[in-house]
C-alpha positions in Angstrom: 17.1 -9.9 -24.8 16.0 -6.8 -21.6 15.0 -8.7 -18.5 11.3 -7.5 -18.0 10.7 -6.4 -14.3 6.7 -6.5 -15.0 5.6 -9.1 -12.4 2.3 -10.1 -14.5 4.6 -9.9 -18.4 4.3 -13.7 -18.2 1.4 -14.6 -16.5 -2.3 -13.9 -16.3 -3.0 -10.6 -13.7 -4.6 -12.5 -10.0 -7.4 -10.5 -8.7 -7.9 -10.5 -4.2 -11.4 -10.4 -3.0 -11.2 -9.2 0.5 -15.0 -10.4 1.8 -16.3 -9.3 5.2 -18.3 -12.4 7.2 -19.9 -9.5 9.2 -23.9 -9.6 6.9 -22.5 -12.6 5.1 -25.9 -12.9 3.9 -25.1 -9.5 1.9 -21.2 -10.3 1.1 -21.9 -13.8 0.1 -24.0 -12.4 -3.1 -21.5 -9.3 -3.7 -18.8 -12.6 -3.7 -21.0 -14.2 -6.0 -21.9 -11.3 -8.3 -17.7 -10.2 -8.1 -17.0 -13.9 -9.5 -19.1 -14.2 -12.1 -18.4 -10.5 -13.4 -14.6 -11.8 -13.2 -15.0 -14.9 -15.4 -17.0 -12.9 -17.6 -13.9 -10.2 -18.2 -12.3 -14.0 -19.2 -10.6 -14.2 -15.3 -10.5 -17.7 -14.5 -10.7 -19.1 -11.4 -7.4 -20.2 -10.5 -6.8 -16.3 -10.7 -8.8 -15.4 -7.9 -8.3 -15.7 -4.3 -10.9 -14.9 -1.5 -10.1 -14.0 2.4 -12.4 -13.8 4.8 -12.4 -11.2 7.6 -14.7 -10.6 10.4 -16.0 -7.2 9.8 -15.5 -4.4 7.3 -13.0 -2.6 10.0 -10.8 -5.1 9.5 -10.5 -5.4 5.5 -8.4 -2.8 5.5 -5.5 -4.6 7.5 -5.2 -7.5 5.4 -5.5 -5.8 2.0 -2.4 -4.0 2.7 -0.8 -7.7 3.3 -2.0 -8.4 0.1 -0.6 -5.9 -1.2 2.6 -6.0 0.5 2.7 -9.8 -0.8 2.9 -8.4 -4.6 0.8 -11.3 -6.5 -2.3 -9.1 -7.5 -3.0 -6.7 -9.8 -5.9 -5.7 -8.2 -7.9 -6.3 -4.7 -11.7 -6.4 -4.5 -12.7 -5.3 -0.8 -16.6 -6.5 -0.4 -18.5 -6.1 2.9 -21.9 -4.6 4.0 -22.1 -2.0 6.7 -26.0 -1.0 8.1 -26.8 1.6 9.5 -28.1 0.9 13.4 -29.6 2.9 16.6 -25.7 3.7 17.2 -22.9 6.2 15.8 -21.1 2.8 15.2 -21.8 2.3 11.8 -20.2 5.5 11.4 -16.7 4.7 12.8 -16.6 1.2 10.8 -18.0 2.8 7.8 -15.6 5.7 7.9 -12.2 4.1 9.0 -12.8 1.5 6.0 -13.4 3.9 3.4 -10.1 6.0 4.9 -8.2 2.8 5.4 -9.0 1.6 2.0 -8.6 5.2 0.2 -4.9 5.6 2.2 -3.6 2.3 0.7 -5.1 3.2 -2.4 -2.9 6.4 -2.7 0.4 4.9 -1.5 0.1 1.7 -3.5 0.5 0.4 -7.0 -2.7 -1.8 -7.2 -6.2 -0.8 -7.2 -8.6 -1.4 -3.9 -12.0 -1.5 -5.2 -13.9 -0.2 -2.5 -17.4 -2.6 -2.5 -18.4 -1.9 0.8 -21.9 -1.0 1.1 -23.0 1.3 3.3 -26.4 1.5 3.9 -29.3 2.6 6.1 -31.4 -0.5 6.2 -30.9 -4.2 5.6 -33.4 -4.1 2.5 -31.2 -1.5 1.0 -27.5 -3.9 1.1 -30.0 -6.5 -0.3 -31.1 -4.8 -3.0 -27.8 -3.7 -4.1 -26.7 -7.6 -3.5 -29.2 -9.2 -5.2 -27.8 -11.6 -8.1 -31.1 -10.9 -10.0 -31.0 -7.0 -10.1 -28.3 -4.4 -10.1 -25.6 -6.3 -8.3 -22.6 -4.4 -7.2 -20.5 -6.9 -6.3 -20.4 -7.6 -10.3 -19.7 -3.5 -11.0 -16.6 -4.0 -8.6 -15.4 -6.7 -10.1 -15.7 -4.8 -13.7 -14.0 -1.6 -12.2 -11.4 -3.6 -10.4 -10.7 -5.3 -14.3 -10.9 -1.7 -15.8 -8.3 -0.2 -13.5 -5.8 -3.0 -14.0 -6.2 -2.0 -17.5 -5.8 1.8 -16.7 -2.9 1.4 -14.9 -1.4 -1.0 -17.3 -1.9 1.1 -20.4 0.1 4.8 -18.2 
């Protein structure tokens, strides 16, 4: 019998949602909408675990400990970034997507990037909102997706 050296051969893929408290208003609906999507892909819950960070700036940071820490298959990174009177939204917006997009290329797991990045508040809640088109469920579906991807190269 050959040893397998597939961490996730005998047990059920886990799933990281990496959630943003900075517009938890907005975050706490992508969370919502990422779950639901998850358990209907047949994830359970036991499978997914949530950290909260204060701001998207720092998501990237700890989805690289997450991935260092080798028990997902895939991270969901969910915050809301608006658009203000200042060129701030710009650095946070940017260095997440480039932080995200680096760890993305040197890892072996998918980072979903679900950070909206918007220019007004009614925008993020539109694209939060449980009753309409809500992203945080499409990230949750691509992040289930790629696993598969990557599974099936």
């Amino acid at each position: 019998m050959t040893k397998t050296t597939d961490p996730f051969a005998r047990r059920k893929p886990r799933y990281a949602i990496v959630a943003s408290r900075f517009n938890q208003t907005i975050t706490d609906q992508l969370l919502l909408g990422a779950r639901r999507a998850l358990a209907e892909q047949g994830v359970e819950a036991e499978q997914i675990h949530c950290v909260w960070v204060p701001g998207a700036f720092e998501i990237p940071l700890v989805c690289k400990q997450l991935m260092a820490a080798g028990d997902y298959a895939a991270i969901i990174a969910l915050g809301a970034v608006i658009r203000g009177a200042t060129s701030h939204f710009d650095y946070v917006a940017g260095e997440c997507a480039r932080g995200l997009a680096q760890l993305n290329l040197r890892g072996d797991i998918p980072i979903i990037f679900g950070v909206l990045t918007t220019d007004t508040a009614a925008q993020a809640r539109h694209r939060a909102d449980p009753k309409a088109a809500n992203k945080g469920a499409d990230f949750a579906v691509a992040a289930v997706d790629m696993v598969g991807v990557l599974q099936d190269l």
